[in-house]
C-alpha positions in Angstrom: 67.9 55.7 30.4 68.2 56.6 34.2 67.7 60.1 33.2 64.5 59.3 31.4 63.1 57.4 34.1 63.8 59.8 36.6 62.3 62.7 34.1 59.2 60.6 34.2 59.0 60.0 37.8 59.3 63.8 38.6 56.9 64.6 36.4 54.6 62.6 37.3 54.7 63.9 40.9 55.0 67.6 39.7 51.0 67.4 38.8 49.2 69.6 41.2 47.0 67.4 44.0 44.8 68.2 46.7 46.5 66.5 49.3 44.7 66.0 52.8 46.6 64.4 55.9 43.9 62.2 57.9 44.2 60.5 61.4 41.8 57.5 60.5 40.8 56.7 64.2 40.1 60.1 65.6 36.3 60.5 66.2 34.2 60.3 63.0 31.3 58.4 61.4 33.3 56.5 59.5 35.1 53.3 60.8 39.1 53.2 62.6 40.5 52.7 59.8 38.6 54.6 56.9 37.9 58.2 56.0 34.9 59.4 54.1 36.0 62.5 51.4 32.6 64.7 51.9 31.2 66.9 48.8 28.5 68.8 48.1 26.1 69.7 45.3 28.7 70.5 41.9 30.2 68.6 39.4 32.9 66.0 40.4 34.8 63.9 38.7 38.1 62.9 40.8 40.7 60.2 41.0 42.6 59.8 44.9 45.4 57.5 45.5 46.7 57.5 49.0 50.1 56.9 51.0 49.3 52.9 51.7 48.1 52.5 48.2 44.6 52.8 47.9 43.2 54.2 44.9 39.8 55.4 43.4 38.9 56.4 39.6 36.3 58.8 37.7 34.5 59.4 41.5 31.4 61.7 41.3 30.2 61.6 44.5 31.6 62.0 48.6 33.8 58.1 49.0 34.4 55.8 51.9 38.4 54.8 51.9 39.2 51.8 53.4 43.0 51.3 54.5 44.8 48.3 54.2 47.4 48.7 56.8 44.1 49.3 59.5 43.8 52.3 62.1 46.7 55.3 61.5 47.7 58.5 59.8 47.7 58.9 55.7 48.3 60.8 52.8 45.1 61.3 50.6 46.1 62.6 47.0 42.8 63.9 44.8 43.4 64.9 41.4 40.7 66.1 38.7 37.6 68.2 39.2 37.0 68.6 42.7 35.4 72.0 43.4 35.6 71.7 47.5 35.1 69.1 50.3 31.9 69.8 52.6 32.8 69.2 56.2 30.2 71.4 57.9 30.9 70.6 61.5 30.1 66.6 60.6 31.4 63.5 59.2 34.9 62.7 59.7 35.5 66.2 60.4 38.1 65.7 63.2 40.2 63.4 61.1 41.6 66.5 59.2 45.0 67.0 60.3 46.6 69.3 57.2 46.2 70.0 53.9 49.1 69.9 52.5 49.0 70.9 49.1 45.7 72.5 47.4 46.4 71.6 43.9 43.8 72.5 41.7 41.3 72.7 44.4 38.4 75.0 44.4 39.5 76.1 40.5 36.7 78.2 39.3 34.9 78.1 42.8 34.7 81.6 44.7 31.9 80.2 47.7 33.3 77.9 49.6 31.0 78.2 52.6 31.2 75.7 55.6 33.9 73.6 53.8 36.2 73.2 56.4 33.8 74.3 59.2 34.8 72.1 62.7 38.1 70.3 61.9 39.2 71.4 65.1 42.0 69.3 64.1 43.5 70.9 61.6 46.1 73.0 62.0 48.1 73.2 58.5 47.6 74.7 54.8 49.2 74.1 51.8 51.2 77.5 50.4 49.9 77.1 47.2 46.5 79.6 47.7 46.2 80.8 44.2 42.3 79.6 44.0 41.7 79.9 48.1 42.4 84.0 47.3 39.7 84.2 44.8 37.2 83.2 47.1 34.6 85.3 48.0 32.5 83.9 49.8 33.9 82.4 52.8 31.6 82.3 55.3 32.4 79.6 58.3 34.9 78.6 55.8 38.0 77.5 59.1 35.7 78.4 61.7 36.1 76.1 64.7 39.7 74.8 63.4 43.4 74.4 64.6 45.0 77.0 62.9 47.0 79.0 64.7 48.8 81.0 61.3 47.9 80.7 57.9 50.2 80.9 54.7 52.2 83.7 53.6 50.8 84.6 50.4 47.2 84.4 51.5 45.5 87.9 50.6 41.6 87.3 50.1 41.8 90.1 48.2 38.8 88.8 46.5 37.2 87.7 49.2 33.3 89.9 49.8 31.9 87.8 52.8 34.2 86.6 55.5 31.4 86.1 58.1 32.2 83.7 61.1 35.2 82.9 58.5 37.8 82.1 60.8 35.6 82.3 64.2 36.8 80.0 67.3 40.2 79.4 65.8 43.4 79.6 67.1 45.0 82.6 65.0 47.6 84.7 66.7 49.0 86.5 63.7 47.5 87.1 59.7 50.1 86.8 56.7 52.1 90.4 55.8 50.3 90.5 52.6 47.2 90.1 54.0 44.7 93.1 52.4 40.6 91.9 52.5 40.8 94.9 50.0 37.0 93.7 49.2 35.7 92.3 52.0 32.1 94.2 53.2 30.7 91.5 55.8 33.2 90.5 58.3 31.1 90.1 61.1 32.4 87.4 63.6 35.1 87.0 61.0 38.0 87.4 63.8 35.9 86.1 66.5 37.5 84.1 69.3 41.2 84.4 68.1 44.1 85.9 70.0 45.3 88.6 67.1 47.8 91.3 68.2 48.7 92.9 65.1 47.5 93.3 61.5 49.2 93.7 58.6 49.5 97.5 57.2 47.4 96.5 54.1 44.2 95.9 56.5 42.8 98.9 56.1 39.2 97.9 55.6 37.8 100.4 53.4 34.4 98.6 51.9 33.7 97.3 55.7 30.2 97.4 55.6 29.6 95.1 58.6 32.3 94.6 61.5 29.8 93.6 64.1 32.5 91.5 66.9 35.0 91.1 64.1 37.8 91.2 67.1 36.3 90.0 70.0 39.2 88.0 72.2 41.8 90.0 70.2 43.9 93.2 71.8 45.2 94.9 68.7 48.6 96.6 69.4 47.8 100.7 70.2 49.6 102.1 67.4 48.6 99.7 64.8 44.8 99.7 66.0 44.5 103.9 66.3 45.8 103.5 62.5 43.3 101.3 61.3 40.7 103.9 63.2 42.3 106.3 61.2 42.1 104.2 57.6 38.2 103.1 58.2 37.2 107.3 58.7 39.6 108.2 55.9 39.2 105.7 53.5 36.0 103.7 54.0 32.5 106.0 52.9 30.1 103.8 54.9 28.2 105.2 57.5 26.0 103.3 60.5 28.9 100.7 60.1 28.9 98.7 64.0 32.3 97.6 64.2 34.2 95.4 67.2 38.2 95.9 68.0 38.3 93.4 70.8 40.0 94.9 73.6 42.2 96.7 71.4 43.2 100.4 73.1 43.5 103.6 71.1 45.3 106.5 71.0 44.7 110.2 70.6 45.1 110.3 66.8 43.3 107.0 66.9 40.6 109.1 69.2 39.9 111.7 66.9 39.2 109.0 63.9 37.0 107.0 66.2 35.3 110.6 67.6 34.1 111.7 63.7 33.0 107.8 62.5 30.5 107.7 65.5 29.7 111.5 65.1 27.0 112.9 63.8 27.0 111.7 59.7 28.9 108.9 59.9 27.3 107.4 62.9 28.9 104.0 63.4 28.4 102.1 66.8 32.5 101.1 67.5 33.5 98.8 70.7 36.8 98.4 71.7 39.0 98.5 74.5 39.1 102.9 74.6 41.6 105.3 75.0 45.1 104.1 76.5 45.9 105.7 79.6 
């Protein structure tokens, strides 16, 4: 009988939830001790519970939580169809702390522009990124947040449009497996952030726009003069502008860099030149 029970209970909290840590009395338009879940236009049908006990059912719409215990830090647990949240730079967007677990989150979504745009708070994500890699559209998607890493198994291989994605963050490193194998627009994408490396699979090749992708990031030598040599290798586009921060090349990475803004190819490149 205690082996059924505990069957039960285990698998009741083995269904996937988009899980959202909140700090009720940071600034935000809702009260102290609430915390407004913001949407935007899409079909939603959700149920939350949180950490004190709240709970909400068949919700179609953005919802005001009220907390029992007053002002403090929760657990918010959404289950059901909930394409995204819509922060945009508003609301109770400094309330964000983490997101712990994605769940079923964004399932079937691929734009999920401005979602999490100016939680300047948050600083966490859940591992689970199955659905956050088959985005495509993520344009101001973390920009303006806490992050300062982001979880291993992100790719975005999908991902077309990374504009102003992660701009203003706090990034100082990108996950090993890591590839933007589709991105075209990632202008701004970088912007602000503190990178010194990039993973190998960076290489790039449908870059279409990189205008200050890097800016505020010095890209190690050798890695950087590599990725000169993958964009005039491997990518076709010509009149691409392109920003490596401050990043410094070397004399392989010269003689890539020489031939994409050469005549034919004709890209405009900024960077931080050739090392000394």
């Amino acid at each position: 009988m205690i082996f059924k029970k505990f069957l039960m209970f285990a698998s009741r909290n083995a269904t996937p939830r988009f899980t959202m840590e909140v700090k009720t009395d940071n600034t935000g338009t809702s009260n102290d001790d609430q915390f407004t879940i913001p949407v935007t236009a899409g079909t939603y049908l959700y149920d939350y519970t949180t950490s004190d006990g709240q709970s909400g059912t068949g919700i179609t719409g953005a919802t005001t939580i009220t907390f029992a215990s007053g002002a403090g830090t929760y657990n918010i647990y959404i289950t059901g169809t909930f394409p995204k949240v819509y922060f945009n730079n508003a609301g109770d967007n400094l309330k964000l702390l983490r997101v712990l677990e994605w769940g079923s989150y964004g399932e079937g979504i691929t734009d999920h522009t401005n979602t999490f745009f100016g939680c300047s708070n948050l600083t966490t994500l859940g591992n689970d990124v199955t659905n956050i890699n088959n985005v495509t559209i993520g344009s101001n998607m973390f920009r303006n947040t806490g992050l300062t890493s982001l979880p291993s198994g992100l790719t975005l291989a999908s991902l077309t449009n990374g504009n102003l994605m992660f701009r203003d963050s706090s990034l100082t490193s990108l996950p090993s497996g890591m590839t933007l194998a589709s991105l075209t627009n990632g202008n701004l994408m970088f912007f602000g952030n503190s990178l010194t490396d990039l993973p190998s699979g960076i290489t790039l090749s449908g870059l279409t726009l990189g205008g200050s992708m890097f800016v505020g990031s010095t890209i190690g030598t050798t890695r950087y003069s590599q990725l000169l040599v993958d964009l005039e290798s491997g990518n076709p586009n010509n009149s691409v502008t392109f920003h490596g921060g401050s990043s410094l090349y070397n004399a392989a990475g010269k003689v890539a860099r020489d031939i994409l803004t050469g005549v034919g190819r004709t890209w405009t490149i900024t960077d931080g030149g050739l090392e000394p």
